[in-house]
N, C-alpha and C positions, 0 to 999 in steps of 0.2 A: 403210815408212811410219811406222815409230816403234811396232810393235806390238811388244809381249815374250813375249805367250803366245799359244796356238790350244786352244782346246777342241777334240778331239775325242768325238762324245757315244757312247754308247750306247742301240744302238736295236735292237730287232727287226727293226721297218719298214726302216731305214735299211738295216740287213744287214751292213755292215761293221763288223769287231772291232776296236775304238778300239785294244787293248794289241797285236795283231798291227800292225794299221798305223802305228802310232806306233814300235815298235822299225823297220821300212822307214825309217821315217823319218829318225830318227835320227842316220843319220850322216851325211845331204845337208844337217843345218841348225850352222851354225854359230853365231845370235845367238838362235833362237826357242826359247822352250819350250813344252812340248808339254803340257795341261793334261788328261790321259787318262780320263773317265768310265768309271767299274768299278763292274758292278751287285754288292753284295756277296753273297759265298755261290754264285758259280757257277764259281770255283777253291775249291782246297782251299787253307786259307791257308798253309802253308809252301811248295806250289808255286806261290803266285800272289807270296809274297814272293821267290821264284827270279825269277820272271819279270819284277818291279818291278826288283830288283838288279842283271838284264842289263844290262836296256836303261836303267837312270840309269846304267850306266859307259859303256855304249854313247853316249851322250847325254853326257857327261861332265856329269854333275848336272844339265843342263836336263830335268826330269823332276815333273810335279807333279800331284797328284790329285784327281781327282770325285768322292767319295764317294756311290755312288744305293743308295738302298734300297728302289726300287721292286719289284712283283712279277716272279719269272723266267718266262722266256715260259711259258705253256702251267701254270703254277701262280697259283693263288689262297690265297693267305695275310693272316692281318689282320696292318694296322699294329705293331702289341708284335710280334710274331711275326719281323717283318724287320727291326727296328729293332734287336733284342734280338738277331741273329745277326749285323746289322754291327757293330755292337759289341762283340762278342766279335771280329771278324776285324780289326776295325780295335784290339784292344788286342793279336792274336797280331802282327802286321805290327809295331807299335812295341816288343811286348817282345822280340820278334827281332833287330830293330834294337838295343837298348838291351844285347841280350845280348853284342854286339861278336865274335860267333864261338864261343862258349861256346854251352854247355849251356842250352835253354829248355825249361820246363813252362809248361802252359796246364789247369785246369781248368773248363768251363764248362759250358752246358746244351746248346751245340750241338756242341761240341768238345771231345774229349781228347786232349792234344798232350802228346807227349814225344819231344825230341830231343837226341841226343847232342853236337851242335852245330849253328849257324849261319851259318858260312862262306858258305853259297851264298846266303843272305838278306842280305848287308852291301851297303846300296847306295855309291853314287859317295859322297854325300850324308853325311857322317859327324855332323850337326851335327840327329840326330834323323829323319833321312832327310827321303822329300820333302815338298813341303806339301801340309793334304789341303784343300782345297773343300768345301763342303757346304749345301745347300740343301734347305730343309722348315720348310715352317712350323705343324706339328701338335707338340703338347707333347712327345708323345716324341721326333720329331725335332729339335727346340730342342734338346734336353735332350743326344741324340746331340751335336750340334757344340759345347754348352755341356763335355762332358766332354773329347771329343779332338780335334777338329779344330780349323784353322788360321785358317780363312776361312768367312765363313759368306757363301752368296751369299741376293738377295732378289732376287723378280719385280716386276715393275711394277708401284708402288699408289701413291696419293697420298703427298707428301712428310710428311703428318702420323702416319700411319699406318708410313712406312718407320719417323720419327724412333722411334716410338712400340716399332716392332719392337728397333731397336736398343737402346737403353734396355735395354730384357728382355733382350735375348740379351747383354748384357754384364753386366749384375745377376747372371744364371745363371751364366756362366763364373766372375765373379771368386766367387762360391758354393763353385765348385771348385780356388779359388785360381789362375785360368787370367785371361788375356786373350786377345780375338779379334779377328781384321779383319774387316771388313764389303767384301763384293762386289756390283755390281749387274750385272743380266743384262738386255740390252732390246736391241729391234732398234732401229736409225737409218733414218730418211728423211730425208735434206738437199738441199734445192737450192739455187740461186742468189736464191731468194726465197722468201718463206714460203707467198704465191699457189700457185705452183711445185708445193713442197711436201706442200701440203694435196690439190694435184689429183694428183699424185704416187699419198699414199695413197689414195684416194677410187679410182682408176683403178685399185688390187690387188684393189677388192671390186666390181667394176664389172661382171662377167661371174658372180659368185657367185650360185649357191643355194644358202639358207639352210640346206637340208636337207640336201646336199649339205656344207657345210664343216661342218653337225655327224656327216656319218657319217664324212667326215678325220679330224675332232679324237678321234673314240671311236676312232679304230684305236687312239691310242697307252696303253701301260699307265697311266700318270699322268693320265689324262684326269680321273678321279674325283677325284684328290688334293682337300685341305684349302687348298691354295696355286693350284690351276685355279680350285675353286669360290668361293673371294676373289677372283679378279679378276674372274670371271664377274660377280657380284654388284654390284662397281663398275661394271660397262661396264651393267647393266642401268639404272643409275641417271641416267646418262648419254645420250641420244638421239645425241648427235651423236659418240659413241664419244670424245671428249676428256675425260678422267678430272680433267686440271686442265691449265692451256696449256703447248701443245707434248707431251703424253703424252696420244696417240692409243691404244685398247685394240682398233681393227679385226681385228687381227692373230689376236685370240684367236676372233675368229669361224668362224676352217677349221683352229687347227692347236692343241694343247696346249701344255703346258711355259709359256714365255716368252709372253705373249698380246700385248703391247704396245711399241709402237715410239716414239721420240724426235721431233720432226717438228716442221721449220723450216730458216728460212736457215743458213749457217754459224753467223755471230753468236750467234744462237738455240738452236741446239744447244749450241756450246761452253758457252755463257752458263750450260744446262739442265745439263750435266754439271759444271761449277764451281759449282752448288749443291747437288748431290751431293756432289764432293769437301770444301766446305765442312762437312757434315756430317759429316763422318769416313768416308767410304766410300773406299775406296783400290785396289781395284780394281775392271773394266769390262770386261763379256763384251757384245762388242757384233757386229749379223750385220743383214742384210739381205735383199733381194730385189730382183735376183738377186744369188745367196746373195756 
């Protein structure tokens, strides 16, 4: 259908190991890449940079990354705390990479790393290896993807408030002498008419209790996040859960993460996504129901 990447996410709930399933994959796909969410800090990073190395040669370079820094299951840690150890795993991963087979040191507050070489961390990818994703919108996560990452992705909010994020997160990066792409992440509902459409989503919430899709959305660890309780706060503002036309927030009533969906005819949708890309957004994590 014209798509380039596939998220696979990382979840608890979900159960499946995004970096195990993704190397399976790997060599049945010949045009796809495969965009792998990695909670950081649950390898050790010279074995998790083995593991990346494999399967982007496996993959012959279609290989590209999610950077999460949410809590590991079954631990409670504050923001600084995780943010401040992907960053150290995400600077051991690139100076590995950077080291080209050579000898690499790492001194930091989560890790002391010394090795005699890197061989086994050199991916496909020779050109800084793969690209990472990353999404958060608390200052220290800003600040995360303002330093190393590739891609910064955003959840569903009004186009004033996106424009408003980008701005900053680009002000930040070039801070660090860096530039960044912008990604948007939202589910789609399209029909053959907007009518359609509309009754489409209305029919997802149709059997819902309310108490019931918020004891779904609290399974997942991010449910507390700074980027849930934004969009929470739009959709409360809103009665008819339309944030602004065509961006429906229902979604965010049973599940975390991503709360909002696109919604409309074809026309309409594409229309909603070409004023995205007008803004500078360049890529599009986009999912459904059924999935």
């Amino acid at each position: 259908l014209g798509y380039q990447n596939i998220l696979l996410p990382s979840g608890w709930i979900v159960g499946q190991d995004a970096l195990a399933f993704s190397a399976a994959m790997a060599p049945q796909l010949t045009r796809m890449n495969q965009l792998v969410a990695l909670r950081m800090g649950e390898v050790w990073p010279p074995m998790l940079g083995r593991a990346l190395a494999t399967i982007d040669h496996i993959a012959k370079g279609r290989l590209c990354l999610n950077i999460i820094s949410s809590d590991l299951p079954g631990q409670k840690e504050s923001g600084e705390i995780r943010y401040a150890r992907s960053s150290e795993v995400i600077q051991i991963l690139q100076g590995m990479w950077a080291a080209g087979g050579g000898p690499y040191e790492f001194d930091g507050e989560f890790y002391q790393i010394r090795l005699p070489d890197t061989e086994a961390a050199q991916p496909y990818q020779q050109n800084g290896g793969p690209l990472m994703y990353f999404g958060g919108i608390s200052p220290a996560a800003q600040d995360l993807c303002a330093k190393h990452c590739d891609v910064f992705l955003m959840w569903p909010e009004t186009e004033d408030r996106i424009a408003a994020t980008m701005r900053d997160m680009s002000e930040k990066a070039a801070a660090y002498g860096r530039a960044i792409d912008f990604g948007f992440r939202s589910h789609v509902i399209v029909r053959e008419t907007e009518a359609e459409a509309r009754a489409a989503a209305d029919r997802l919430l149709s059997q819902l209790d309310a108490a019931k899709g918020q004891e779904i959305k609290n399974r997942s660890m991010d449910s507390g996040s700074l980027g849930v309780k934004r969009q929470d706060e739009l959709r409360a503002q809103n009665e008819d859960l339309y944030l602004e036309p065509h961006l429906w927030s229902g979604v965010g009533l049973a599940r975390s993460g991503c709360g909002s969906a696109i919604v409309g005819d074809p026309d309409q949708v594409y229309a909603k996504l070409q004023r995205y890309i007008d803004m500078g957004i360049r890529s599009f994590i986009l999912s459904g129901y059924p999935h």
